[in-house]
C-alpha positions in Angstrom: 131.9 101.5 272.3 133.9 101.7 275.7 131.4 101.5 279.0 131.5 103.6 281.5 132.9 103.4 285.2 130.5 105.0 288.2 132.7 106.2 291.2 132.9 108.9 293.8 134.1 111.5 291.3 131.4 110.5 288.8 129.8 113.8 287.4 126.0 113.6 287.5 123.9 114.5 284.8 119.9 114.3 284.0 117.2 113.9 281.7 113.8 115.2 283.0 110.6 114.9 281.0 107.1 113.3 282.0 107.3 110.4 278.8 110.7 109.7 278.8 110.1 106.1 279.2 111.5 105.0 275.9 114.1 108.0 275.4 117.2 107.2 274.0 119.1 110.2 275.4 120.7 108.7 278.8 122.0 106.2 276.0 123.6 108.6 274.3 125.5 110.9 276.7 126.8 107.8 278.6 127.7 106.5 275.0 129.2 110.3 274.4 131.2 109.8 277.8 132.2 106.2 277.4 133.7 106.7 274.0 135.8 109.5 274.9 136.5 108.7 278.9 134.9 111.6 280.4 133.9 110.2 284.0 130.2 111.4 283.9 126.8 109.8 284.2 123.2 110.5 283.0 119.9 108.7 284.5 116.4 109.5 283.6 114.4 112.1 286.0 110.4 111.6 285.8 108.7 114.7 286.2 105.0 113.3 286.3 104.3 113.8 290.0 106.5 116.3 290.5 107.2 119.8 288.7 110.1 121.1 286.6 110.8 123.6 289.1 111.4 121.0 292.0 112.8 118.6 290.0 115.3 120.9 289.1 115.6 122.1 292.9 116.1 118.8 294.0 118.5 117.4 291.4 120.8 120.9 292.3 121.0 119.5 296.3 122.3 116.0 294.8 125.0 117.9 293.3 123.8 117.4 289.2 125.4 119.3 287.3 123.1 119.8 284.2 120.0 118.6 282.8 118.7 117.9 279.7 114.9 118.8 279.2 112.6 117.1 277.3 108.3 117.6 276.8 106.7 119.4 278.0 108.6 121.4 280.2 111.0 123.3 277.5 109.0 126.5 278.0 108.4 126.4 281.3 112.0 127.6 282.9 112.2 131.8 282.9 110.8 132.1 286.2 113.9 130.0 287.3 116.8 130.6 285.1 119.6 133.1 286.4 120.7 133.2 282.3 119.7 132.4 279.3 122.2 131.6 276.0 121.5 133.6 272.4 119.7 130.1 271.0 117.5 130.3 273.9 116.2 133.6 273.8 115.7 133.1 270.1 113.8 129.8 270.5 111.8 130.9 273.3 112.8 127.3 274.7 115.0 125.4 276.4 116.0 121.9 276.0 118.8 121.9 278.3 120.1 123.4 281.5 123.4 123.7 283.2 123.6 124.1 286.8 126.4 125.9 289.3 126.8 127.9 292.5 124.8 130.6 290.8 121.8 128.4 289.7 120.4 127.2 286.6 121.3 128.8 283.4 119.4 127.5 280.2 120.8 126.5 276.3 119.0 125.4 273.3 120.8 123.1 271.2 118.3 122.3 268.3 119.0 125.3 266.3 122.2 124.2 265.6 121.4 120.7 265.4 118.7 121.2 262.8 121.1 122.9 261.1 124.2 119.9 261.3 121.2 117.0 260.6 119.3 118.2 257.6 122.0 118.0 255.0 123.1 114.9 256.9 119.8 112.8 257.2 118.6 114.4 253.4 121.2 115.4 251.3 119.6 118.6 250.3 120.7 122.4 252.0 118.3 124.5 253.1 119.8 128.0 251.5 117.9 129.2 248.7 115.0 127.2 249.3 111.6 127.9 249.7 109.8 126.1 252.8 106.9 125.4 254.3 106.7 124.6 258.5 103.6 123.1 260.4 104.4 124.1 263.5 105.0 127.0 266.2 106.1 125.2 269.3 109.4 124.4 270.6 110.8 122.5 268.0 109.2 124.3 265.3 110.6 127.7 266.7 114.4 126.3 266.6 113.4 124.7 262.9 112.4 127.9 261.6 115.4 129.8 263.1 117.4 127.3 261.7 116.0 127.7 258.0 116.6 131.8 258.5 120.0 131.3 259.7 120.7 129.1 256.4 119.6 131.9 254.2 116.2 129.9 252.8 114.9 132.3 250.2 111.2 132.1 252.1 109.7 130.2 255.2 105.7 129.7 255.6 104.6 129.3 259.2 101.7 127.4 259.7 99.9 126.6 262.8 96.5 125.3 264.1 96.7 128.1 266.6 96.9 131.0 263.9 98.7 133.8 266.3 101.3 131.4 266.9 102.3 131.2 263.7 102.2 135.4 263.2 104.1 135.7 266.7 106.5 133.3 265.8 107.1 134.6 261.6 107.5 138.2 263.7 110.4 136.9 265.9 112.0 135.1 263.0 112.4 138.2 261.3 113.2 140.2 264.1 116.7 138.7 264.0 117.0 138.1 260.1 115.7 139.9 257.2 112.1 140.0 256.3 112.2 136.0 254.9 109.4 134.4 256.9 105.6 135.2 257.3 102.4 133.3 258.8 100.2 131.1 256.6 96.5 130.7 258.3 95.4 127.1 257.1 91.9 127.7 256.1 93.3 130.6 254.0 93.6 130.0 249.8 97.6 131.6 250.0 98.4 129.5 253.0 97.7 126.7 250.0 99.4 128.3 247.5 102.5 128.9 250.0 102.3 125.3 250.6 102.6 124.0 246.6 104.7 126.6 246.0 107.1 125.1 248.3 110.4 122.8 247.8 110.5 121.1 251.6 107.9 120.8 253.7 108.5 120.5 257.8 106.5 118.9 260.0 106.9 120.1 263.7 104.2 119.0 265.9 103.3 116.1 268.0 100.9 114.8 265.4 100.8 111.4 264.1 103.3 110.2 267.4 102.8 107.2 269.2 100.3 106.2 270.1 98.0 108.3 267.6 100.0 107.2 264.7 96.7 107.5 262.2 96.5 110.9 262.9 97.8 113.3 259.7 98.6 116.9 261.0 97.5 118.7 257.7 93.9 119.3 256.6 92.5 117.7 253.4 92.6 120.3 250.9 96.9 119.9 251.6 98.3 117.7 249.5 102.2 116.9 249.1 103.2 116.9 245.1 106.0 114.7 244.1 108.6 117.5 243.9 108.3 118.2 247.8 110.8 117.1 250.2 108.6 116.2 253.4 110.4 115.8 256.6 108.7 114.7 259.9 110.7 115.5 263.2 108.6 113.1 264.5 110.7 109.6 264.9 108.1 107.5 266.6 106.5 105.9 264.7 109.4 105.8 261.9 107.2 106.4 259.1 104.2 108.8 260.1 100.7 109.1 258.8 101.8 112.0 256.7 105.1 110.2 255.6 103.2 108.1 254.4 100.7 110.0 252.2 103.6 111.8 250.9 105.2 108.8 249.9 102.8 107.3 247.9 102.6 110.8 246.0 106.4 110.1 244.9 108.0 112.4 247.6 111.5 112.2 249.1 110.3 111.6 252.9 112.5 111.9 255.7 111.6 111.4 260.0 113.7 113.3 262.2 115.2 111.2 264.5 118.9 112.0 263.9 117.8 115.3 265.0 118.3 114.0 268.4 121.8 112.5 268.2 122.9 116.1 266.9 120.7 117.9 270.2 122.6 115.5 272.3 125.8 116.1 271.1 125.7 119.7 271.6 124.1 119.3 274.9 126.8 116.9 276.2 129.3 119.5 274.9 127.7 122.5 276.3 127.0 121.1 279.6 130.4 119.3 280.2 132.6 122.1 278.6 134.4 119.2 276.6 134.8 119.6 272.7 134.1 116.5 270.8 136.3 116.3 267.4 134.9 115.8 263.6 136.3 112.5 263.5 135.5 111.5 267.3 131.4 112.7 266.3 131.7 111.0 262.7 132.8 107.7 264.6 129.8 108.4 267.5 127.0 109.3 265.1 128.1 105.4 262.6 127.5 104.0 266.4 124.4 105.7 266.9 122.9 105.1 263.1 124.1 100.9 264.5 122.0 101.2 268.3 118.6 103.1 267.2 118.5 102.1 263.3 118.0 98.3 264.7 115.5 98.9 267.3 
């Protein structure tokens, strides 16, 4: 993959976050930019001793021109953002923010690349299917949009913080018909939701490094062979609860192609260039080669 060449007309791009030690997104939109020549650079922004909001202040006087937003700060924009894009206001969240004369406007790119990486990464669609979610929060919000979008015939929401999951089933079908609804954990249909289901979704920060022994759902939860479990989790590769669903004879997938679809969008989006099918089928056989030998 071609490198890239910093210089005075070098665009400048970010990725802020407070654990983005060992992200592999700088990687991938210099990759993005390398492979297709677009002069542009991104470099990692740590956000631990400082907030988002001057972080973002200060990147805007060094003349960046967008930022990619990573945990936890993807919730945390409103009182700053001049606009917001339809996938934002439906996620509640944003993952990535573009920044001009007028200020910082905000995107969220996960919808769509939950959307472009399930098929990809499983094989299986999402129409027609019946799904269960753990998780209300940023990522769990775009996943659950997502699964609406595709026309699933029914989505469970599940979360440990029970109006979570009722605020965020509401939402969901505010913008599509009446397909989702909230599944309280200690409740005996939350169960039945949950065997009932084809594909289960795991969308918290459980079971991550380092509390990798950690499984997100409560005992009486058991995967059956005929679910699909998929963890957006990536680190570790194989979670606590990918692991348990494996030895039950489920198809188990982690979600860390996710991310190479997120970036792609947000290199797109930010940067106003259009990647080609052939251009991102060639990028994403690069990718699988960098982060499925680390």
């Amino acid at each position: 993959m071609s490198g890239i060449n910093v210089d005075g007309m070098t665009s400048l791009y970010g990725l802020a976050g407070s654990h983005i030690g060992f992200s592999p997104i700088p990687g991938i939109f210099n990759a993005i930019s390398g492979f297709i020549g677009y002069n542009s650079v991104m470099i990692p922004v740590n956000t631990e001793k400082y907030d988002i909001h001057m972080s973002l202040d200060a990147l805007r006087i060094l003349n960046f021109k967008g930022v990619f937003i990573d945990t936890p700060h993807r919730c945390e924009l409103d009182q700053i953002l001049v606009s917001k894009t339809d996938e934002a206001q439906m996620c509640g969240a944003v993952n990535v923010v573009r920044i001009d004369e007028n200020g910082f406007h905000g995107h969220n790119t996960e919808i769509s690349a939950f959307i472009k990486a399930f098929p990809v990464i499983t094989g299986e669609q999402l129409v027609g299917r019946r799904i269960f979610l753990i998780g209300a929060g940023g990522i769990g919000k775009a996943i659950s949009m997502a699964c609406a979008q595709e026309h699933c015939e029914s989505l469970a929401i599940a979360s440990r913080t029970a109006q979570k999951a009722y605020d965020l089933s509401r939402d969901v079908n505010k913008h599509y018909s009446e397909v989702s609804f909230a599944a309280e954990l200690n409740d005996p249909d939350a169960i039945h939701s949950f065997y009932n289901a084809e594909i289960i979704i795991h969308a918290t920060p459980s079971g991550m490094f380092p509390k990798i022994d950690v499984n997100p759902l409560p005992e009486s939860f058991q995967p059956l062979p005929h679910h699909i479990v998929f963890d957006t989790i990536y680190n570790p590769p194989q979670t606590k609860l990918l692991q348990i669903a494996a030895d039950k004879g489920c198809k188990t997938y982690n979600g860390k192609d996710i991310m190479f679809f997120s970036s792609l969008g947000a290199f797109q989006w930010l940067t106003d260039v259009t990647v080609d099918q052939d251009t991102e089928n060639k990028l994403f056989e690069s990718w699988k080669e960098l982060i499925y030998n680390i």
